[in-house]
C-alpha positions in Angstrom: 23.4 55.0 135.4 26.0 53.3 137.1 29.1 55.3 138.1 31.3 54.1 135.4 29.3 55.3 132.4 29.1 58.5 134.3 32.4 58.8 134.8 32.8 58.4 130.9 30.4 60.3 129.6 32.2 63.4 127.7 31.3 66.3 129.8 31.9 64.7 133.3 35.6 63.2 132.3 36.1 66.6 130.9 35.2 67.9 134.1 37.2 65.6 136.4 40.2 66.5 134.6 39.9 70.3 135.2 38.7 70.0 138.4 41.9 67.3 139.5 44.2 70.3 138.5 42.5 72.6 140.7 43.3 70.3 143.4 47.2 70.3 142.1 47.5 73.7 141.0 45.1 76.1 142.2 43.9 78.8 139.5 40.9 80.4 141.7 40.8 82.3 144.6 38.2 82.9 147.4 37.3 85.1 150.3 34.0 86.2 152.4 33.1 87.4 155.6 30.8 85.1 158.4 27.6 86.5 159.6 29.7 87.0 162.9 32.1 88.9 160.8 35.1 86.6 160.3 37.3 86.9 157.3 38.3 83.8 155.4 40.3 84.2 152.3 41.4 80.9 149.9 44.0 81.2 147.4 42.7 77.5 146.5 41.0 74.6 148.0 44.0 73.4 149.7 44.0 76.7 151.7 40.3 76.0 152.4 41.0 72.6 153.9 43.8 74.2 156.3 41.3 77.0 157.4 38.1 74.5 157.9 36.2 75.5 160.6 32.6 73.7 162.3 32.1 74.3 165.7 30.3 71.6 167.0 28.9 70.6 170.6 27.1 67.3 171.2 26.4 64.9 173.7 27.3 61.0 171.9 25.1 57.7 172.3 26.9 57.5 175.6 26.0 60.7 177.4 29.9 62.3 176.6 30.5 65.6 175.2 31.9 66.6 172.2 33.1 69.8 170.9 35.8 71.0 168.7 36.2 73.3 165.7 38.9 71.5 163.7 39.1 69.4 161.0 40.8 66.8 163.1 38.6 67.2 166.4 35.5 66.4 163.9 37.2 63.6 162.4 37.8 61.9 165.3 33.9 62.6 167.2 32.8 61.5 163.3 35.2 58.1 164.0 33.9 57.8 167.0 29.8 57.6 166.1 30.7 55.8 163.4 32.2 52.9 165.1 29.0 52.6 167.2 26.6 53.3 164.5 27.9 50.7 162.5 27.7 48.0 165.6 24.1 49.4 166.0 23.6 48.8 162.4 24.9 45.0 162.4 23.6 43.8 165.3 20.1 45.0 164.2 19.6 47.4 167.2 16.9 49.9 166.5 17.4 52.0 169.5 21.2 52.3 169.4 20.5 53.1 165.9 18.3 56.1 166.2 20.7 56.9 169.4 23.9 57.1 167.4 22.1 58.7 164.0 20.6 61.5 166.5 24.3 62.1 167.8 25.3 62.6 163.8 22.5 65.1 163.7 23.7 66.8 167.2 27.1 67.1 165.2 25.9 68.5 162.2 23.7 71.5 164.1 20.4 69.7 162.1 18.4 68.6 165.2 15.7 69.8 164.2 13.3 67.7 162.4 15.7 64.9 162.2 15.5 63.9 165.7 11.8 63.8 165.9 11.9 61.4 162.6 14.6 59.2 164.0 12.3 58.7 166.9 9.3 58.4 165.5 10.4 55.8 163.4 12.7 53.7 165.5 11.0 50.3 165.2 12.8 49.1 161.8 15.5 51.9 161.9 18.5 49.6 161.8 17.1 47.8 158.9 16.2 50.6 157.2 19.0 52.8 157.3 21.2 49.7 156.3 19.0 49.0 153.0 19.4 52.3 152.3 23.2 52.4 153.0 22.9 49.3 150.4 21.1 50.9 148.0 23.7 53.8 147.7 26.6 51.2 147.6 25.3 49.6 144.5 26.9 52.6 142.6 23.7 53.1 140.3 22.2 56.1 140.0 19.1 54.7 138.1 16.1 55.9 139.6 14.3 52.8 139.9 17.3 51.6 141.9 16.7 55.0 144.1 12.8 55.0 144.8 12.6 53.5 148.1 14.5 56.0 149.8 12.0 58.4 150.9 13.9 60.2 153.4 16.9 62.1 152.7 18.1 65.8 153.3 21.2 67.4 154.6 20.6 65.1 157.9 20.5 62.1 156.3 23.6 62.9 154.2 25.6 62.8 157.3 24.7 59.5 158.4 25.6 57.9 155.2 28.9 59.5 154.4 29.9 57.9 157.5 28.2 54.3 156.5 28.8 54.5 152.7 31.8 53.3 150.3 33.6 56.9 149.3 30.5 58.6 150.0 30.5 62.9 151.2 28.4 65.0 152.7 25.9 66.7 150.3 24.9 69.7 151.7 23.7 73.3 150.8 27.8 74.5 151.0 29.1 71.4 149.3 27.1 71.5 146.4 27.5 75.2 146.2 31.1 74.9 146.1 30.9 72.1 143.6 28.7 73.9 140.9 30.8 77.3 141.5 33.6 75.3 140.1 31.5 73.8 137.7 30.6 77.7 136.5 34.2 78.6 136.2 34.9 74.9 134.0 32.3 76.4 131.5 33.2 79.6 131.3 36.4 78.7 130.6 36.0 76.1 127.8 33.3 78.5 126.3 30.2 76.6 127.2 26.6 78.9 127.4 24.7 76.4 129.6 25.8 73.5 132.4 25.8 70.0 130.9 22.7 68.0 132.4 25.1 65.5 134.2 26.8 68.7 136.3 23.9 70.6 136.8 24.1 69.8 140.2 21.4 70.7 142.5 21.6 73.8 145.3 20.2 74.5 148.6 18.9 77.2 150.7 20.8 78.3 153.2 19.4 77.8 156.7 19.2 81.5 157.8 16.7 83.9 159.1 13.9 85.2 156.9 14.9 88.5 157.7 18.8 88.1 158.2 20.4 91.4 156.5 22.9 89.8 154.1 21.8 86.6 152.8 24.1 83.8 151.5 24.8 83.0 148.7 24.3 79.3 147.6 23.3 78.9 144.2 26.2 80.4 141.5 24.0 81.0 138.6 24.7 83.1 135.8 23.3 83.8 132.8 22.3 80.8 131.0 24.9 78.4 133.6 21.8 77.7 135.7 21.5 74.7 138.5 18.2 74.4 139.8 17.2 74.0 143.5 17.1 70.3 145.0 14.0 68.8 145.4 12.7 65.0 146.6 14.6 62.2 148.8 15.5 60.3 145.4 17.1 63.3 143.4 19.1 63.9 146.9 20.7 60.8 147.1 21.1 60.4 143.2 23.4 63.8 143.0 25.1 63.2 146.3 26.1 59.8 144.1 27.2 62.3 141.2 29.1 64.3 143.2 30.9 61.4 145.2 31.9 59.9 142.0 33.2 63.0 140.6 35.2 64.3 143.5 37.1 60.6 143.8 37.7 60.6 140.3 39.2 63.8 140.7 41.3 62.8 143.9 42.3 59.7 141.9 43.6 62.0 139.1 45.5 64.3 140.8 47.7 62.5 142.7 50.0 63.4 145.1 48.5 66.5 146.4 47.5 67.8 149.9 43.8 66.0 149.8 46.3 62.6 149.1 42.9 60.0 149.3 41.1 62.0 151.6 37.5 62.3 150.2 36.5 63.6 153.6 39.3 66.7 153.6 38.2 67.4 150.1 34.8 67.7 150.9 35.7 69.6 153.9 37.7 72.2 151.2 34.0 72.8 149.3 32.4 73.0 152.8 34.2 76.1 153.6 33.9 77.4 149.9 30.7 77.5 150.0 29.3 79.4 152.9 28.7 82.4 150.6 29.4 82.8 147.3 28.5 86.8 146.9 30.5 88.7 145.0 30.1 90.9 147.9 32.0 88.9 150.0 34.9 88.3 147.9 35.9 92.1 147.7 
């Protein structure tokens, strides 16, 4: 389906036009407590933008290091791969591709895994990620358009949002956020079960097997299920759905504090959805 007809099927304008006014004026509220024990408390996702917060500490492409915890110190080590990655990219050079993809994954904490495959599978890399990147700019959803992309997981993710037209990070806090909203939009207009098209997929948090509270990533309820993500393809066709409905939503609401800012919006759901346990929002 191509992004259009999403956009205008019933239940996902519906959607979009709730979800722009939480962007505008901000009905829900948030709060939980890191593993570490830090508070954060959201009166809306405006407030979740101001407080984001991802430490990070990497070496780029170029052997410099990088570390910040802002919003702004990751834009501009984010900026700064992409420029590179993108000149890796259209010059065809597998090696500086696989370098500056390995420095998105030393950003995002997910090393592991990812680094290995990037190097394993240098020779064709630049081609490959940009068919991919190509792919995902065609704007359809279809999965016979989506079938040859056979990698992608929350490493992946962060190499296209930097490479891709209005394109976010789809990970296990983003999409949390997204269908915790998507909860409170049915409860609300009195629907008993998620619309197909919002159902959107959740993820695991990456914790240890025995860590004593675990995070919450998955806002089910009753019969408002969303079921767990599974397969390269059904990755990168809800990280579509969710672009699409997050810039629609920007576009809608205007002049707010997101302005065009796909990135700071998804930044918003990042931090709203480390936990979403009712034990943390006491």
């Amino acid at each position: 389906m191509h992004k259009s007809d999403f956009l205008q099927l019933p239940a996902v304008s519906a959607f979009v036009e709730w979800f722009a006014l939480q962007l505008s004026k901000p009905t829900y509220a948030h709060a939980y407590k890191t593993a570490r024990g830090k508070a954060y408390t959201f009166d809306g996702l405006g407030a979740a933008m101001q407080q984001y917060d991802w430490r990070f500490k990497f070496h780029d492409g170029d052997g410099k290091l990088w570390q910040g915890t802002s919003l702004a110190q990751n834009q501009a080590a984010l900026d700064h791969i992409t420029g590179h990655l993108q000149q890796a990219l259209a010059v065809g050079d597998d090696e500086a591709a696989r370098t500056w993809s390995t420095a998105v994954m030393g950003w995002g904490g997910v090393m592991n895994g990812n680094a290995k495959w990037l190097s394993e599978n240098v020779d064709g890399l630049a081609a490959h990620i940009s068919g991919v990147r190509d792919i995902l700019d065609l704007q359809d959803d279809a999965d016979a358009v989506l079938k040859p992309i056979h990698r992608f997981n929350a490493g992946m993710t962060k190499v296209y949002s930097l490479l891709c037209s209005r394109f976010i990070i789809y990970d296990s806090r983003v999409a949390a956020a997204l269908a915790w909203f998507v909860v409170k939009w049915c409860q609300e207009t009195g629907l008993q079960q998620v619309p197909a098209q919002l159902a959107f997929p959740c993820l695991a948090a990456k914790e240890a097997a025995n860590a004593g509270l675990k995070k919450v990533r998955n806002p089910s309820v009753a019969d408002l299920r969303f079921p767990a993500l599974i397969g390269a393809s059904q990755h990168a066709k809800w990280n579509q759905r969710a672009s699409w409905v997050l810039d629609a939503a920007l576009a809608k609401a205007g002049g707010t504090g997101f302005g065009d800012n796909l990135r700071a919006l998804e930044a918003a759901l990042f931090m709203w959805g480390y936990d979403l346990g009712s034990s943390r929002s006491e």
